[in-house]
C-alpha positions as CSV (number, residue, x, y, z in Angstrom):
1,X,-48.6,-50.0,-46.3
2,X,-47.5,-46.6,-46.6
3,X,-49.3,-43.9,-49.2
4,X,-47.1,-44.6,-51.7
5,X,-48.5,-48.3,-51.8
6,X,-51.6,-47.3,-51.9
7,X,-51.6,-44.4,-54.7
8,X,-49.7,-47.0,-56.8
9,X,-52.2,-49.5,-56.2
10,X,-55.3,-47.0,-57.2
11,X,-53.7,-46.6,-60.2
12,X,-52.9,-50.1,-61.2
13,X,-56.8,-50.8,-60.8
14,X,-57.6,-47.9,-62.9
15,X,-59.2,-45.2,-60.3
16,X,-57.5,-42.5,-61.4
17,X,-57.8,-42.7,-65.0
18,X,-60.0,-39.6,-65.8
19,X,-62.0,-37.6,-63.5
20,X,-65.2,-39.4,-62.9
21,X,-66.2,-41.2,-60.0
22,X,-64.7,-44.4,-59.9
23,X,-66.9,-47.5,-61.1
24,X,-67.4,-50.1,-58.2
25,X,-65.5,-52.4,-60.9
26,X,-62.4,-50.4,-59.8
27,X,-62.8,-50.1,-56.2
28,X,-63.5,-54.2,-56.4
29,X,-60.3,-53.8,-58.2
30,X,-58.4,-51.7,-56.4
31,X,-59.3,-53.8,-52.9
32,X,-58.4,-57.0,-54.3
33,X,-54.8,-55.7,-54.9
34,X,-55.0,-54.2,-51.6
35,X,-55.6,-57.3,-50.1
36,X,-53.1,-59.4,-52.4
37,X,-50.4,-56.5,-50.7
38,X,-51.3,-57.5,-47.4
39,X,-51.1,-61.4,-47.7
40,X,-48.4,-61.3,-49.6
41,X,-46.6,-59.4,-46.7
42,X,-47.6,-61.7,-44.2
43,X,-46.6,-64.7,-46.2
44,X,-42.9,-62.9,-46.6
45,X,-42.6,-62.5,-42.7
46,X,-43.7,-66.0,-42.0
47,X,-41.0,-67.0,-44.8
48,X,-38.3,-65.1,-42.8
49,X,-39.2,-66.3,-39.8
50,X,-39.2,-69.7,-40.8
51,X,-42.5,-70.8,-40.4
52,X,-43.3,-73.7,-42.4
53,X,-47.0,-75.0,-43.7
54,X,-45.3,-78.4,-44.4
55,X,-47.0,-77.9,-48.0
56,X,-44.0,-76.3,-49.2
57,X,-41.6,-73.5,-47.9
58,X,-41.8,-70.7,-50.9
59,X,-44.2,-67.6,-50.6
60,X,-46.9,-68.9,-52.9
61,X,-47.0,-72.3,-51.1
62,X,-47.9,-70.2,-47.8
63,X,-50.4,-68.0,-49.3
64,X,-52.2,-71.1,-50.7
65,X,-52.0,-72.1,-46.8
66,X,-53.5,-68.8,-45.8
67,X,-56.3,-68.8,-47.8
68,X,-57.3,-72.4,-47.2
69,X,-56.7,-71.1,-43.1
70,X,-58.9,-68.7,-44.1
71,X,-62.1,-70.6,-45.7
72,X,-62.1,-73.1,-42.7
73,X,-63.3,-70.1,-40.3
């Protein structure tokens, strides 16, 4: 994710709205999107690459996949 990513990211989640600290609420926030970014770009490769769940080939079908993956660990 390059800085860009991430500067657009702190603002979507509020962070930079004034010039107090940021409340946890936004760095909760702000880490959720970060981690919505990330899955989102692993779910895209495994898309172009093919890779099937057999619970459905688009991007949100593999992300449900992912996070079921996930909870079993």
């Amino acid at each position: 994710m390059s800085r860009e990513d991430v500067m657009r990211l702190a603002l979507e989640a509020g962070l930079f709205d004034d010039d107090q600290e940021p409340l946890p609420e936004y760095l909760e926030r702000f880490a959720k999107l970060v981690a919505a970014q990330e899955r989102e770009k692993v779910a895209r490769w495994m898309v172009e690459r093919g890779y099937a769940t057999g619970h459905g080939d688009t991007i949100e079908d593999l992300l449900v996949e992912l996070e079921w993956q996930l909870k079993e660990k």
